[in-house]
C-alpha positions in Angstrom: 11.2 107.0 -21.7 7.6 108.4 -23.0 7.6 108.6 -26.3 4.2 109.6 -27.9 2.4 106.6 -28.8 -0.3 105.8 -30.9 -3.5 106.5 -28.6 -4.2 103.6 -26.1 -2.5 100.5 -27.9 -3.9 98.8 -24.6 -7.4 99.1 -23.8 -7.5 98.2 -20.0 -4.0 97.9 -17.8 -4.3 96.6 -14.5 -1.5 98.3 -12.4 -0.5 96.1 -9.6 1.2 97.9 -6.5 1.5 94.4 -4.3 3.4 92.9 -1.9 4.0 96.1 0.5 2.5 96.7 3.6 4.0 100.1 5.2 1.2 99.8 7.8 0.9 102.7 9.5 0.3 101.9 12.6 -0.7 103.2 16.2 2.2 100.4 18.2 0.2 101.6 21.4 -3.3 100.6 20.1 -5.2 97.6 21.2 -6.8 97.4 17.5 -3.0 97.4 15.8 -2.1 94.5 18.4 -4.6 92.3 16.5 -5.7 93.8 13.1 -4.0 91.5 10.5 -2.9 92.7 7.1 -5.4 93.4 4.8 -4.4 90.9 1.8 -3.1 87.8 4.2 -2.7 84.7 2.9 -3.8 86.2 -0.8 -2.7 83.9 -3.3 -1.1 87.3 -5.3 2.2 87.2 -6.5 5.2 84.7 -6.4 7.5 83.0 -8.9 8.4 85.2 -12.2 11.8 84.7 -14.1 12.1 87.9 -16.4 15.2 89.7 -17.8 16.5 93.0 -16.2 17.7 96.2 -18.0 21.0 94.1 -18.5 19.3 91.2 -20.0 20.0 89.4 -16.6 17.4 86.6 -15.6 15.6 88.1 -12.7 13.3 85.5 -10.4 11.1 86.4 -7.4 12.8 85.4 -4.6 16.2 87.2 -6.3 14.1 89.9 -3.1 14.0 87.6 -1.1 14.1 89.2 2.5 13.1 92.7 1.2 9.4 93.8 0.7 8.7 94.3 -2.9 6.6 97.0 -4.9 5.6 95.2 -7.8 3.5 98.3 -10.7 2.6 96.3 -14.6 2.2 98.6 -17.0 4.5 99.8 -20.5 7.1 102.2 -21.1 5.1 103.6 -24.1 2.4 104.4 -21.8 1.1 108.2 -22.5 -0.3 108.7 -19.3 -1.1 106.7 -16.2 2.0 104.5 -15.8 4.5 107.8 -15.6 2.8 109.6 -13.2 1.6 106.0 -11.5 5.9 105.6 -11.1 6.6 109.2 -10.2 3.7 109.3 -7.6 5.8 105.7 -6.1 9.2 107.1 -6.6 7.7 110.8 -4.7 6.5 108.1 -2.2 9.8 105.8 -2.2 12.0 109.2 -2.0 9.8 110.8 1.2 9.7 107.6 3.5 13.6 107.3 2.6 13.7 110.6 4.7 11.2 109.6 7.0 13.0 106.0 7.6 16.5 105.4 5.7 16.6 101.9 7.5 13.2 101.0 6.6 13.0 101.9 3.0 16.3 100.2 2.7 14.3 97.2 2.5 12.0 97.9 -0.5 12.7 97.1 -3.9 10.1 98.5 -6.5 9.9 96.8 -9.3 8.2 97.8 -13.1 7.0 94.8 -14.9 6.2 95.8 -18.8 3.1 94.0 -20.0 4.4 94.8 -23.6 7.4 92.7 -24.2 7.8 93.5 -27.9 8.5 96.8 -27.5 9.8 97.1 -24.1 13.3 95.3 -24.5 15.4 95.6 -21.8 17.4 98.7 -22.4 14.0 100.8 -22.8 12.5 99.2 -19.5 16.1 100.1 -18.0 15.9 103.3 -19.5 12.4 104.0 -18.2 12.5 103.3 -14.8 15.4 105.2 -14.1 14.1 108.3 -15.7 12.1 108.1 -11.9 14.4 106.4 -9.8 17.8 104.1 -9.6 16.0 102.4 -7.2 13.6 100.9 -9.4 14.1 97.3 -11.4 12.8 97.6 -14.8 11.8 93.5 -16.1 11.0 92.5 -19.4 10.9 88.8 -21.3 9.6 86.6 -23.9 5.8 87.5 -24.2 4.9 84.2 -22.6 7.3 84.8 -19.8 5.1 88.0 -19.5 1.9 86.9 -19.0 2.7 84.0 -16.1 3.9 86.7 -14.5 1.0 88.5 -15.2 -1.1 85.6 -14.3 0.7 85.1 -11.1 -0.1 88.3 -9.7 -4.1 88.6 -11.0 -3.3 91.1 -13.6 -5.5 91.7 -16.2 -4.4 93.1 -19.6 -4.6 92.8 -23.8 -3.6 94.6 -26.3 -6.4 96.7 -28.0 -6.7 97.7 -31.6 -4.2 99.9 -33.4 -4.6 103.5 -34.3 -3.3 104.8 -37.2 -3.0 108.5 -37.6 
């Protein structure tokens, strides 16, 4: 759901694609033996409890046991968060080709940073406008932000245009 919006009611969003590693790596190289994972033992991510399109309480480790594709940004977003989530679902869609079993195992997820106007039904309504496969979370503004916090994502909501 893109409606046109009032330009940038958000001066800065930080758009978060954590918690995936889809290393592509050489098995038969020495250097792939022993290179570890660029952000490990980061102190990114973790506990949330957020509402789903069905106004379900989602927590973290609800994906427990699946790798996890976490993007912030707002249904209302003019430009970068659509193609950001059509770029992943492009992404999502080709390695479920490439690797049915593998991509089985990822759950992308689209956390709003703008509560207030993305209720549950619009993030629902957003996120599947790219994909079924994506989880579109909402809550209480405060529920927001620890998420927010929790992953290192910077936001806040700039001034107000009116045309």
């Amino acid at each position: 759901m893109n409606h046109p919006a009032k330009p940038s009611i958000f001066r800065y969003l930080a758009a978060g694609l954590t918690a995936l590693s889809l290393a592509a790596c050489n098995p038969g190289s020495d250097e792939a033996a022993v290179a570890e994972p660029p952000l490990e033992g980061a102190d990114i991510g973790g506990d949330f409890e957020l509402v789903d399109a069905d106004g379900k309480t989602v927590k973290w480790n609800d994906f427990a046991g699946n790798f996890r594709v976490v993007y912030f940004g707002y249904a209302f977003c003019p430009d970068i968060c659509p193609n950001d989530m059509a770029q992943l679902a492009r992404g999502l869609a080709a390695f479920e080709k490439s690797d049915p079993g593998k991509s089985a195992m990822i759950q992308p997820i689209f956390i709003t940073i703008d509560p207030e106007r993305d209720t549950p039904p619009v993030v629902g309504e957003f996120t599947r406008a790219f994909s079924d496969d994506f989880i579109g979370l909402t809550g209480t503004p405060e529920q927001v932000r620890a998420a927010a916090d929790t992953f290192r994502v910077y936001y806040e909501r700039g001034e107000e245009v009116n045309n």
